[in-house]
Steps between C-alpha positions, in 0.01 A plus 500: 500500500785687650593460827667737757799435710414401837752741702411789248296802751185589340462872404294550828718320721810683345342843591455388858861417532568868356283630723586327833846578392477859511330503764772319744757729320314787638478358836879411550562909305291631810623320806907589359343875531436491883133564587286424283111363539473251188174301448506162626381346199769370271446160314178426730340731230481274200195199504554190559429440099791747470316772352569887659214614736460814676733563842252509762545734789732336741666559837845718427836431659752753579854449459659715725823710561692379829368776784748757631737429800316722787726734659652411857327603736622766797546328859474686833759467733480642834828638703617291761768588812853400321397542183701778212451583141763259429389221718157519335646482181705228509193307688302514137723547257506894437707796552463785736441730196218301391319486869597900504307551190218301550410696837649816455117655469455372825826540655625816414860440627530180255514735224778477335456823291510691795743683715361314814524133361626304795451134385650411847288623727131324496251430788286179658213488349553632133322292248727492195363408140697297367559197172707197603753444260430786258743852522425837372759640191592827717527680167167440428425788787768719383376866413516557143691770394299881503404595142634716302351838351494336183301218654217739634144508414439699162847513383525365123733198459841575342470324132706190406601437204358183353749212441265415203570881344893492506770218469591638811370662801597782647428612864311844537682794555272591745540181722775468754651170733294391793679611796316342784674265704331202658513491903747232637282168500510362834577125467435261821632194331593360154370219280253256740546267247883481491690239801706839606527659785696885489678521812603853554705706758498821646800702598359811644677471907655253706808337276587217729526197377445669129805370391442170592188468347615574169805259504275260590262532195765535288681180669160310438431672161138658625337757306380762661424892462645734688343900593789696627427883667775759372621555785606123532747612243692736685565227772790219476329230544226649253748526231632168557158362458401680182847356375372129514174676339758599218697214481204229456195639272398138436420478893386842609252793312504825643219738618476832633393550865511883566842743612387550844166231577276747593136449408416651222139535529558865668721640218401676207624354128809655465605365877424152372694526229821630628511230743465243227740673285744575771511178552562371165769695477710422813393112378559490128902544504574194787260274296548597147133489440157673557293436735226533307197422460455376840453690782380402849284795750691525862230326740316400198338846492358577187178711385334621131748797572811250556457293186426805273865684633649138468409412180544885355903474619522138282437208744242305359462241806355520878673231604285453829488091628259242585676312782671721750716329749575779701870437578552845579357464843703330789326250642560642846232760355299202408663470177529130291716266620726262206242250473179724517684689170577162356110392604357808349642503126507120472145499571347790360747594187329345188567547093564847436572630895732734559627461835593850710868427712724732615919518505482614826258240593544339866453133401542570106798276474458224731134474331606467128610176471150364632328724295691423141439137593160531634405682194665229240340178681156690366631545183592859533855677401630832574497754199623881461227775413680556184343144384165598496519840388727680255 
């Protein structure tokens, strides 16, 4: 009488194992695939004397993809007495452009496409839409450039020649360059994710204590950006300034501020350009360098019409701001006193702000030292324009 090894699987039991086998491979195949409804039957399906029995039907589980992130959600926001584009802005963590485009269907004078966009004027009482913390890409609501004839409804394509025909392929002699030139992207701040903060200066009027100003950065080695008019450069103390411009590029990038400062939104294309190339060229010889592709609108005026001229003579940045400290203004007009200007940019300036001062600014000077160290004890140093964008 033979006798069989005791840890040797009969043939039945050996086909269960098979079978409950494949059947937990296909179970672990399925959930690796994402969602997948798999029976819920696995080794529950053999008998208890191990022999294969029908699945019965059983209750299914799903093993489901992780759901979609809902959008964020619009907030309402209603004007209150004080309150600006900027102020509003800063409060949750947007920029004006971004409130002006959210509500421009309702507001028509927050349009910035427009030749009546006033961002600074609003009214008690408006209820903005708005997204805490989120910003629109402003070249995301850039007109596209008009098509072209050969772009028209029932024109044939020009034929390509396939790479897979020739070694090498050749362009159609049909097809010519794309001329169109992208309007000047208006830029409110840089990186929000960088610890920088641009400060930048206007020199457009009022030169006193310019000079000062500029020995001090370069005494304390501060970066900062600095929009000269033309005219500045037929003035002494103009030229003297653009000299320390010239004689330290690792402190100061340049950008282009107009000839004369006049707002441009009245002028037609060719207007807007020869102010900004006017003023490139009374600019370029005491610097040694362009002042491209930055260019900042006298009063911050800008419209569709503005960008498109801008961008058309080769500026490729609207160098507009997101904390103004209005230094321009004497305080005996109700201007900022020193420590409201120091207050104001320590305070609101975060990653990526680029800060609006003037070299003709009433307080400028005395207010710079509490600003550069206000802005480092949050982690925040001065960079040039020219660091962000190339």
């Amino acid at each position: 009488m033979s006798v069989k090894h005791r840890c040797a699987p009969t043939p039945r039991a050996a086909q269960a194992l098979v079978v409950a086998t494949l059947v937990m491979l296909l179970v672990t195949g399925c959930q690796a695939l994402g969602a997948v409804d798999v029976p819920a039957a696995s080794i529950d399906g053999l008998s208890p004397e191990g022999s294969v029995t029908a699945a019965t039907p059983s209750p299914r589980r799903t093993v489901s993809l992780p759901e979609a992130t809902p959008l964020p959600a619009f907030t309402l926001y209603t004007v209150r007495g004080g309150d600006s584009l900027l102020s509003i802005a800063a409060r949750f963590r947007t920029s004006p452009l971004s409130l002006s485009y959210w509500n421009r269907d309702r507001y028509k004078s927050l349009d910035p496409d427009t030749t009546t966009y006033a961002p600074d004027r609003i009214e008690v009482g408006w209820r903005f839409r708005l997204i805490p913390g989120a910003e629109v890409d402003p070249e995301d609501f850039l007109p596209l450039p008009s098509e072209s004839p050969s772009d028209s409804p029932g024109t044939s394509p020009t034929a390509i020649p396939s790479p897979l025909s020739s070694p090498v392929a050749s362009p159609s002699p049909t097809s010519t360059p794309s001329t169109a030139v992208r309007p000047s992207v208006l830029v409110y701040h840089g990186p929000r994710t960088s610890h920088d903060v641009a400060l930048t200066l206007d020199m457009g009027g009022r030169l006193d204590p310019a000079l000062k100003i500029m020995d001090w950065l370069i005494a304390h080695e501060v970066k900062a950006t600095i929009f000269p008019t033309g005219v500045m450069g037929t003035t002494a103390t103009g030229r003297m300034v653009l000299a320390r411009v010239k004689a330290h590029p690792e402190l100061f990038a340049l950008g282009n501020h107009s000839w004369s400062h006049p707002d441009l939104r009245p002028l037609d294309a060719a207007a807007i350009a020869d102010q900004l190339v006017r003023c490139e060229a009374a600019i370029e010889p005491l610097t040694g360098r362009t002042t491209r592709p930055f260019f900042r609108p006298p009063f911050g005026g800008q419209d569709a019409s503005v960008r498109a001229a801008v961008g058309a003579a080769g500026w490729r940045y609207m160098v507009m701001w997101d904390v103004d400290t209005i230094d321009w203004r004497p305080e005996s007009e109700g201007g900022p006193t020193t420590a409201a200007i120091v207050s104001k940019v320590a305070t609101n300036a975060r990653g990526g702000s680029i800060v609006l001062m003037h070299l003709g600014g009433y307080h400028t000077l005395a207010a710079l030292p509490g600003i550069v160290d206000g802005l480092a004890g949050r982690g925040l140093h001065p960079v040039r324009l020219s660091d962000w964008y190339h």
